[in-house]
C-alpha positions as CSV (number, residue, x, y, z in Angstrom):
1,X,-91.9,-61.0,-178.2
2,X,-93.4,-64.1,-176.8
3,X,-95.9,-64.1,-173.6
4,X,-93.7,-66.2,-171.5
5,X,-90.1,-63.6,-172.3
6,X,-92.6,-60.9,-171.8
7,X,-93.7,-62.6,-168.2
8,X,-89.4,-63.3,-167.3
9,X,-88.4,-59.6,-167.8
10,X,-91.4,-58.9,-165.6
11,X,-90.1,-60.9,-162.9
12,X,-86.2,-59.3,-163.8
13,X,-87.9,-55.4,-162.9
14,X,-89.9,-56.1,-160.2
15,X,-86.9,-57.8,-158.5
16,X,-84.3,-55.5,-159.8
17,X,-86.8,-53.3,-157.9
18,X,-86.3,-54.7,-155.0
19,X,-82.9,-55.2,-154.6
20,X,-82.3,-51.4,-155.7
21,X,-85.0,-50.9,-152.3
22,X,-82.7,-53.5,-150.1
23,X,-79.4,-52.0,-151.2
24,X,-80.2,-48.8,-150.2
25,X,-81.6,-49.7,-147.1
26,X,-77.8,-51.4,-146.8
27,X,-76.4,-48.3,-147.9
28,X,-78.1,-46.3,-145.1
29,X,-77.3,-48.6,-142.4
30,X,-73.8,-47.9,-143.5
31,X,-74.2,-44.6,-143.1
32,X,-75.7,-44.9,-139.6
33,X,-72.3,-47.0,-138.6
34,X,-70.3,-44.2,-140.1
35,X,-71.9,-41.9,-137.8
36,X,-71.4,-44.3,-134.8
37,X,-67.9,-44.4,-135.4
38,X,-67.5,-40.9,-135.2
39,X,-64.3,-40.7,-137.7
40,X,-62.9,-43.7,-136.5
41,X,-61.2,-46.5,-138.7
42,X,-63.8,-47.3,-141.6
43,X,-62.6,-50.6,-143.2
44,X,-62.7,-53.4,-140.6
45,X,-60.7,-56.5,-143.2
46,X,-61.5,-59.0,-141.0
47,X,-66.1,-57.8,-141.0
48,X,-65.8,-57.8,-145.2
49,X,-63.9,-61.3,-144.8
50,X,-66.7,-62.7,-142.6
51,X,-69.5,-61.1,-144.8
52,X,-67.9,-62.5,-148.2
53,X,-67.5,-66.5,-146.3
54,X,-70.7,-66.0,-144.9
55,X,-72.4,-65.3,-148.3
56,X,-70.1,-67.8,-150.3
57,X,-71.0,-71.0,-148.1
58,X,-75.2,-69.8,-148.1
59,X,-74.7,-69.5,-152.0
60,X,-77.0,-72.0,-153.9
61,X,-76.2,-70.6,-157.4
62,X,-76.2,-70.6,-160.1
63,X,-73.9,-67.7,-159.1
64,X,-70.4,-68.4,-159.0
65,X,-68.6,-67.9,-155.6
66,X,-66.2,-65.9,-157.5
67,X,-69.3,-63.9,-158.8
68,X,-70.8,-63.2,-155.4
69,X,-67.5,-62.0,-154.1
70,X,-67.0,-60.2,-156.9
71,X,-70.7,-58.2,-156.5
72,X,-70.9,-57.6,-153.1
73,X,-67.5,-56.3,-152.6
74,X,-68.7,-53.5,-154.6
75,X,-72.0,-53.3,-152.8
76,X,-69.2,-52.4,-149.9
77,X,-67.6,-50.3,-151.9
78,X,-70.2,-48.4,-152.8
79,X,-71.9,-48.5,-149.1
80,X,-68.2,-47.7,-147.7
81,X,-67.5,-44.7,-149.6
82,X,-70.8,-43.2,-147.7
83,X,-68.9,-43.2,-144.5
84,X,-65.8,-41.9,-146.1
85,X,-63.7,-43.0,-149.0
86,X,-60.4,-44.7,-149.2
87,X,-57.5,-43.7,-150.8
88,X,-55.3,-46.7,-152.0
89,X,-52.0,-46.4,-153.2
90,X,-51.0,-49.3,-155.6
91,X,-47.8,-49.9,-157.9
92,X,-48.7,-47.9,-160.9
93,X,-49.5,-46.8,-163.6
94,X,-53.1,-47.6,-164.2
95,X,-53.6,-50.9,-166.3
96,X,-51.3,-52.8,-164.3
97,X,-52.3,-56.4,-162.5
98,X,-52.0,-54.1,-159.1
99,X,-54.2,-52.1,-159.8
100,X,-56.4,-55.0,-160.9
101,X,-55.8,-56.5,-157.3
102,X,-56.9,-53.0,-155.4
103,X,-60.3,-53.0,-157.5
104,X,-60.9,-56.6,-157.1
105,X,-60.3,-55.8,-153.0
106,X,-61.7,-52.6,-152.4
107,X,-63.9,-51.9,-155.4
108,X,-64.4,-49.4,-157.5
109,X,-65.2,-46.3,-154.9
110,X,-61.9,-45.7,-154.0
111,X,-59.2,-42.4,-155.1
112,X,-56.9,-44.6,-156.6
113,X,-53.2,-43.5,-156.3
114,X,-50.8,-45.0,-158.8
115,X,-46.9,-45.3,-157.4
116,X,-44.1,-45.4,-159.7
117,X,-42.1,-47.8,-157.4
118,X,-43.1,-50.2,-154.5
119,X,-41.1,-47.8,-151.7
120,X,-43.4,-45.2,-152.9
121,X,-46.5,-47.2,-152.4
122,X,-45.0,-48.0,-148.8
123,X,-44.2,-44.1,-147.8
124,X,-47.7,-43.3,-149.2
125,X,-49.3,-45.1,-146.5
126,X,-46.9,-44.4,-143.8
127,X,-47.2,-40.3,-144.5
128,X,-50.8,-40.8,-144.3
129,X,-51.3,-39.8,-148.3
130,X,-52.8,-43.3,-148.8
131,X,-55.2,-45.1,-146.4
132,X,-54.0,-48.4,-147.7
133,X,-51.5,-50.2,-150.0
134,X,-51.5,-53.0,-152.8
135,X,-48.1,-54.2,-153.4
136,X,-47.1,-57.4,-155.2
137,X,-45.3,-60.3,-152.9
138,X,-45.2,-63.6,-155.4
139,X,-45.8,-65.3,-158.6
140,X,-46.7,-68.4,-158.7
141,X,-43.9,-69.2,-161.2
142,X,-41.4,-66.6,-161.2
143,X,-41.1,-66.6,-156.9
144,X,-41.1,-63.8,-154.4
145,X,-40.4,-60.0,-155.4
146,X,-37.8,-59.2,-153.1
147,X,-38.3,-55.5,-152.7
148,X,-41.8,-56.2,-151.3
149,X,-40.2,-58.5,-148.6
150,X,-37.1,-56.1,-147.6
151,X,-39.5,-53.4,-147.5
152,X,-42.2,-55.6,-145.1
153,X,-38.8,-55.8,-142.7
154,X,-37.9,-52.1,-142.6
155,X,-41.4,-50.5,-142.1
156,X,-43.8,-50.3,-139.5
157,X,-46.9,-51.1,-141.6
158,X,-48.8,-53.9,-141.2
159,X,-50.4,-56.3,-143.7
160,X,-54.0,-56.2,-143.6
161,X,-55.1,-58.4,-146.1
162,X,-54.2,-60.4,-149.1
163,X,-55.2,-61.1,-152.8
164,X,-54.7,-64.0,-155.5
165,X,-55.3,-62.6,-158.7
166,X,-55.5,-64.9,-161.8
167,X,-52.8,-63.5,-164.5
168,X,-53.4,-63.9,-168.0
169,X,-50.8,-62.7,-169.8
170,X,-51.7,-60.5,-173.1
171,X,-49.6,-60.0,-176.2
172,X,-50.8,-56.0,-177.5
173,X,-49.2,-54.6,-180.3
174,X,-50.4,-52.3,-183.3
175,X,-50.8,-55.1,-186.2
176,X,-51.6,-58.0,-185.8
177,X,-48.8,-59.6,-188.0
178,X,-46.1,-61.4,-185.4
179,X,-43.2,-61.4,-188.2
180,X,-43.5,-57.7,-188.3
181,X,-42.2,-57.3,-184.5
182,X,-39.1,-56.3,-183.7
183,X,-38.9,-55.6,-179.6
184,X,-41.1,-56.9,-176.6
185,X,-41.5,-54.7,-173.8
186,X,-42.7,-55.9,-170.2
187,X,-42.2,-56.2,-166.8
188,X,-39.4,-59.2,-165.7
189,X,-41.5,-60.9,-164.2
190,X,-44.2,-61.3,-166.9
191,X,-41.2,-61.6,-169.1
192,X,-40.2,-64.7,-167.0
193,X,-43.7,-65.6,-167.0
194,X,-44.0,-65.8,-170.7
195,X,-40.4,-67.0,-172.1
196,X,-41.6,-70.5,-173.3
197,X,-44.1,-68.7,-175.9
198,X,-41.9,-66.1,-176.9
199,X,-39.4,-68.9,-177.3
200,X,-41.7,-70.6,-179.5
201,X,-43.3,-67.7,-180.8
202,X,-41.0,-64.2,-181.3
203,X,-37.3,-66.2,-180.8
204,X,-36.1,-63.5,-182.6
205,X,-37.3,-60.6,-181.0
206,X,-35.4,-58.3,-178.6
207,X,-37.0,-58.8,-175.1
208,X,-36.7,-54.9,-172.9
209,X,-37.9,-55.3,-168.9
210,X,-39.2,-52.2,-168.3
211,X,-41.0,-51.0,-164.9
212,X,-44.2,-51.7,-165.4
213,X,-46.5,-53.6,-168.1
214,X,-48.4,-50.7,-168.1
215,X,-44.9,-48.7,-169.1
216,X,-44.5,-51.7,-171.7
217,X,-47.7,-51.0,-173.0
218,X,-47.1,-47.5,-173.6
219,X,-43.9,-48.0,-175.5
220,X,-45.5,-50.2,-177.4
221,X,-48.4,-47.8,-178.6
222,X,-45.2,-45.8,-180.3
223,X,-43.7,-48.1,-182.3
224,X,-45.6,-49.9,-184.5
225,X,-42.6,-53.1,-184.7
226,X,-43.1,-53.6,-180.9
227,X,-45.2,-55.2,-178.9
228,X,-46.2,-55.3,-174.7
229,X,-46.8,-58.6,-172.5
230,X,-49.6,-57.3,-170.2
231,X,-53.2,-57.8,-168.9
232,X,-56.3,-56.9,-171.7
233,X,-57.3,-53.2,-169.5
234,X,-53.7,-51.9,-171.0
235,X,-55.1,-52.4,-174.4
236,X,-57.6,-50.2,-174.2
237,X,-56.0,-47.6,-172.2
238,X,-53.2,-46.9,-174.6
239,X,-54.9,-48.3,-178.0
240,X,-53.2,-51.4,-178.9
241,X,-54.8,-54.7,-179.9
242,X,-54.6,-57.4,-178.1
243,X,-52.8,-60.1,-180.8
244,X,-52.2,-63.1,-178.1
245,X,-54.5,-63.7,-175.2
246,X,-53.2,-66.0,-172.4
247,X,-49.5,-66.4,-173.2
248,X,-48.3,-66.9,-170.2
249,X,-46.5,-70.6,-169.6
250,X,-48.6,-71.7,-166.9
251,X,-52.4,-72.0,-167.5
252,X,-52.4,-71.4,-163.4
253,X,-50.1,-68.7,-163.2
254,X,-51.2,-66.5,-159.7
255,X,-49.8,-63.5,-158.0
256,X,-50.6,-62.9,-154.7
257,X,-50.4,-59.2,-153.4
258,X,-50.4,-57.5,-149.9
259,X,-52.8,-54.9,-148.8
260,X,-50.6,-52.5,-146.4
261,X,-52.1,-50.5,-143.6
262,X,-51.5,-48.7,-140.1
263,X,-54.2,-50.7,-138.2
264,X,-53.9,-54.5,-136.9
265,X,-57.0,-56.7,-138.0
266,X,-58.8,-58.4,-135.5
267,X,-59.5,-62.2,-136.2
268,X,-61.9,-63.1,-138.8
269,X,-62.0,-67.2,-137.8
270,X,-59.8,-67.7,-141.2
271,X,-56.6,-66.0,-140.5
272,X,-53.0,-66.0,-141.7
273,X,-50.2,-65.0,-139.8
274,X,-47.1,-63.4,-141.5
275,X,-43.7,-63.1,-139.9
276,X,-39.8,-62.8,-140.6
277,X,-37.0,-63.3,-138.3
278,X,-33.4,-64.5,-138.3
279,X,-31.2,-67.3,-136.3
280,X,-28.0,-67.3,-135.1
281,X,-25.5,-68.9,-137.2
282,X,-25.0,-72.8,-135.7
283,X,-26.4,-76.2,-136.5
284,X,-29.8,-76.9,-136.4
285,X,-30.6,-73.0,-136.0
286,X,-33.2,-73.3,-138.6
287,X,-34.6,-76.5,-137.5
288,X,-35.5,-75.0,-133.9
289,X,-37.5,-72.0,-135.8
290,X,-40.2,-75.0,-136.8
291,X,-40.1,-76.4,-133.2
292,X,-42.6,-74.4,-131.7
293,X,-44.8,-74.3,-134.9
294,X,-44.9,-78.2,-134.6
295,X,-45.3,-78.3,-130.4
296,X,-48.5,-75.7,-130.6
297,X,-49.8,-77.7,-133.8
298,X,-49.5,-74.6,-136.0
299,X,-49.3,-74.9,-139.5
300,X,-46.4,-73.4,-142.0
301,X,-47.9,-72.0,-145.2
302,X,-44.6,-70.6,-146.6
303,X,-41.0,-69.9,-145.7
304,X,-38.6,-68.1,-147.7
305,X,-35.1,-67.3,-146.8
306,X,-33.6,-63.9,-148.4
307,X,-29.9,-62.1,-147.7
308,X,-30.2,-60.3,-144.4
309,X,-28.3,-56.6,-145.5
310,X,-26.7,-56.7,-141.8
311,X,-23.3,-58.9,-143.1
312,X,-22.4,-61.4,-146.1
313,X,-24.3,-64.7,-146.0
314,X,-26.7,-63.9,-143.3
315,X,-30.2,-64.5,-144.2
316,X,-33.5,-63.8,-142.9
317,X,-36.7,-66.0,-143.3
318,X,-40.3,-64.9,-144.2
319,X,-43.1,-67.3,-142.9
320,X,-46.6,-67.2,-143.4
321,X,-48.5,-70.0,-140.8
322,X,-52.4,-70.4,-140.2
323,X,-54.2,-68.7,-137.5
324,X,-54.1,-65.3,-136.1
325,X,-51.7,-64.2,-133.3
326,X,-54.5,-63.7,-131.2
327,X,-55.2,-67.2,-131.3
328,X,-54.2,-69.1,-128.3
329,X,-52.1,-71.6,-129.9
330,X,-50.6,-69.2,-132.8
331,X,-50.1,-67.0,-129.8
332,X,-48.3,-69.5,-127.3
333,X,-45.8,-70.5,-130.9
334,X,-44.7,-67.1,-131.3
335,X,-43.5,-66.8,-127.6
336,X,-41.2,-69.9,-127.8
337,X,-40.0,-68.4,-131.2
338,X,-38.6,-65.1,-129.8
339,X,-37.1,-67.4,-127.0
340,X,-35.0,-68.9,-130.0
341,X,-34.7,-67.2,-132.6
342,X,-32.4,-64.1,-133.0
343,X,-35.2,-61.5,-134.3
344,X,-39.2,-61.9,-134.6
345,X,-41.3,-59.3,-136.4
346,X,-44.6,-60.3,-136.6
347,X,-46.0,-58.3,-140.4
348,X,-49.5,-58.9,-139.4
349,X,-52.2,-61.3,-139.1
350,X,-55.1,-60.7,-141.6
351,X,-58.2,-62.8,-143.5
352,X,-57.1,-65.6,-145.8
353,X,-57.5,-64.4,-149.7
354,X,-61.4,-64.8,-150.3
């Protein structure tokens, strides 16, 4: 070993030293809080969103940002599970992208509870069973999953948070020979995700949605002539290779997911507001839902109509716009709103995706 590695991993102990000393001095003041709270609510969304911009825009490198969020949310994790920890319910089984998107939140100190179906993940919270809920909303090519948004209009949760989780799509199979399968399994979504390459790639094979890639891979582990589309943790869960990594059409492909909850979040200075409502059926109904928006400069993010279940051809429309509903201008659109519009829910305002 030369003098001058010998004198870096020196410099590596004494500073891992240190930061095992500074972290636990973290870990205690967490404690202390815990105790000052006195069984009150433990995670505060919009504090963690303030911490993680806070450290991201003081970052120098050559950490990524993605890296710092990454570490420090389980510093939280960790320092959070003192007080008490969560229990997040998340649409199941394990090795699915949800599950993915409730670690990449909350960490890995959490009791993780998988749900068969999102309704499930919804009850969970509301009964009390879970603290919190991950649930998919949209893909960034296959569109909105619509149970997610006629589930947001029936229940009293809120959403207190948001993730954007990269999805690379992951062919897993038994042998590694693509002429020898018969049968792909997967979700329909990641099915839809994935059709130009399996178009290219497996014409021939039958294509099964199933209710989870997780389920997909699991089918896959027994029969050796099939194969799963899902993320590279189902591989090792069920003991398939991965033959194909990154399959998926679009090199960008996203999903963002909502974190559900009983509390509303307080603003964190980089808010999102989510809403749905409905209009009365008569020209230029929709067009005086943006009115206010517009008048109190407040910005549209998203709007998505879906089929209202009240009568045939009615819609509703899902909106996400900047700010928090505390904010004075957010605040002052969403009064004009309910003056025109025939139905305002307001599904929470909560930190923009970090």
């Amino acid at each position: 070993m030369s003098e001058k590695l010998k004198q870096y991993r020196e410099q590596i102990d004494k500073l891992d030293d240190e930061l095992l000393k500074l972290v636990n001095q973290r870990a205690a003041l967490a404690q202390q809080i815990g105790h000052l709270k006195e069984g009150g609510v433990v995670l505060r969304p919009e504090r963690e969103a303030q911490i993680l911009q806070r450290l991201q825009k003081n970052n120098l490198g050559p950490l990524s940002n993605a890296a710092v969020a990454q570490l420090f949310t389980e510093v939280m994790s960790q320092c959070r599970a003192l007080e008490a920890p969560l229990t997040v319910a998340y649409l199941g089984p394990q090795g699915t992208f949800t599950e993915a998107a409730a670690l990449k939140r909350f960490g890995s100190a959490i009791h993780e509870q998988p749900c068969a179906t999102i309704d499930d993940v919804f009850r969970a919270v509301a009964s009390g069973a879970a603290h919190y809920g991950m649930v998919p909303v949209e893909n960034s090519t296959e569109g909105a999953i619509g149970r997610t948004l006629d589930m947001l209009m029936e229940s009293a949760l809120q959403i207190c948070g948001e993730v954007m989780l990269p999805v690379h799509q992951c062919l897993l199979g038994q042998h590694r020979e693509l002429s020898a399968i018969k049968t792909v399994y997967s979700h329909p979504q990641s099915l839809g995700q994935c059709q130009g390459w399996l178009n290219t790639n497996l014409p021939h094979a039958a294509r099964i949605p199933v209710a989870s890639n997780a389920e997909a891979a699991r089918l896959a582990a027994e029969n050796p002539h099939s194969a799963a589309i899902a993320g590279s943790q189902a591989a090792a869960l069920f003991g398939l290779k991965i033959l194909v990594e990154n399959i998926e059409d679009d090199a960008s492909n996203t999903t963002r997911f909502l974190v559900l909850g009983n509390q509303q979040v307080a603003p964190s200075g980089k808010d999102k507001t989510s809403l749905v409502m409905s209009t009365a059926n008569r020209p230029g109904a929709v067009h005086d839902l943006l009115v206010p928006l517009a008048k109190n400069g407040v910005s549209m993010t998203k709007l998505e109509s879906r089929p209202a279940r009240s009568g045939l051809w009615e819609y509703v429309f899902y909106m996400d716009i900047e700010g928090h509903q505390a904010d004075v201008h957010v605040a002052a659109a969403l009064a004009e709103l309910k003056q025109v519009a025939a139905f305002v829910k307001v599904l929470g305002s909560y930190p923009v995706a970090v």
